[in-house]
N, C-alpha and C positions, 0 to 999 in steps of 0.2 A: 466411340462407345465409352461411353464413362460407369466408371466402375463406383458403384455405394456401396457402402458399409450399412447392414442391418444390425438393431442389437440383436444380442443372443436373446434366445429364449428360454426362458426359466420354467424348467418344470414343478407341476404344484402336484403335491402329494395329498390329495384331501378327503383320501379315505383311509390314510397312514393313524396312527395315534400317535401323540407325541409324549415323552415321558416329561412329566414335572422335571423342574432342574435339579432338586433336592435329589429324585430320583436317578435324575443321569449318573451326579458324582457315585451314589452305590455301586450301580450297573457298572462303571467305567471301574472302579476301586477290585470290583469281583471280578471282572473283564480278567483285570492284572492277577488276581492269587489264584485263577482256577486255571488259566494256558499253560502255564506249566506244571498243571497236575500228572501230565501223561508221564514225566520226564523222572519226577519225584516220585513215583509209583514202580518203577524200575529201578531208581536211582540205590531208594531206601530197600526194596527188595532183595536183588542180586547180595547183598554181604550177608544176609540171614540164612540165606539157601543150605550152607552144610548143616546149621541146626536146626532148621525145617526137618531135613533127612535124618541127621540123628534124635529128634522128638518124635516123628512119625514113623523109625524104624523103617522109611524106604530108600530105595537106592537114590543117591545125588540124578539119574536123570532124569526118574520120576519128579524130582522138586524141580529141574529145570525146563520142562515140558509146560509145567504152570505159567513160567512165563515167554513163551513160545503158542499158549494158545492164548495170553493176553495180549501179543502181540498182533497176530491172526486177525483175531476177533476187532480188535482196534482199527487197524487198515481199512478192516471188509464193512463197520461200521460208517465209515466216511463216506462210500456210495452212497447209503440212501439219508445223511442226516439231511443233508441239502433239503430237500423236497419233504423230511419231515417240518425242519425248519419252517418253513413256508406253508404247512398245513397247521400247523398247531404255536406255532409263535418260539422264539428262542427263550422267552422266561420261564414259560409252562416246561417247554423241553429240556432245560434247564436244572429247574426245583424236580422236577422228577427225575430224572439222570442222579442229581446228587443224592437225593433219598433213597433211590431204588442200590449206589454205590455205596451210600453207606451200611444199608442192610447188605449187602454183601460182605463186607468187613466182618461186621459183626458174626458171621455163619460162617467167616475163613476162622475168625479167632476161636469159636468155640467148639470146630469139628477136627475129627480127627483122622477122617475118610478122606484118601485122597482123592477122590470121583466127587468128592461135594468141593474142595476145593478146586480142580481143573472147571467143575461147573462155574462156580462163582468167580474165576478168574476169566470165563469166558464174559459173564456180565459186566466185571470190570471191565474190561476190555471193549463193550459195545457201548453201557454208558459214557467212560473217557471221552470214546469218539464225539459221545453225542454233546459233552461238557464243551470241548475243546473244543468241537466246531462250531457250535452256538456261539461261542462267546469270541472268536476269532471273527464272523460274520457280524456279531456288534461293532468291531474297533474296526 
């Protein structure tokens, strides 16, 4: 019995779209400064915490519960971005995540309720997921 070698077969994507090249370099350049947005959001967080507490007049574990439900919320977001991913595209899910993150910023910086920040750290926290993992599924 003799043994042949087939080639392999190459599969064709031909309902995929493919991005311009011009396009890829962005994608691939944003790829790089948004994966470690989750890391930098913690990073730069945690050394502000006492005068969080002392500007908000609440107890330090009030300010650290903020990042414990952006932690939370982060993890639990990674369940379903997968299969948003794949419902709605990683650019769209993307540009929304960062817009809907940065209106959250802007409503941490101007309130002074800690219920609206434990809110808005929970958004952070779900958009992140949804930043990081779109763009971890590009590269």
């Amino acid at each position: 019995m003799a043994l042949t070698l087939s080639e392999p077969k190459i599969r064709s994507f031909k309902n995929v779209k493919q991005l311009p090249e011009e396009n890829k370099k962005i994608a691939t350049w944003l790829a790089f400064l948004l994966i470690p947005l989750s890391g930098l959001i913690t990073d730069i967080y945690i050394p502000s915490m006492p005068h969080m507490a002392q500007d908000l007049h609440q107890p330090e574990h009030n300010i650290q519960l903020t990042l414990t439900l952006f932690l939370i919320s982060y993890g639990a977001s990674q369940f379903i971005t997968g299969s948003l991913i794949d419902s709605f595209g990683r650019f769209r899910l993307t540009l929304f995540s960062l817009a809907v993150f940065i209106a959250s910023n802007f409503v941490i910086v101007s309130t002074r309720q800690i219920e609206m920040i434990y809110a808005m750290r929970i958004v952070q926290g779900i958009t992140t997921g949804f930043i990081v993992v779109s763009k971890r599924a590009f590269l």
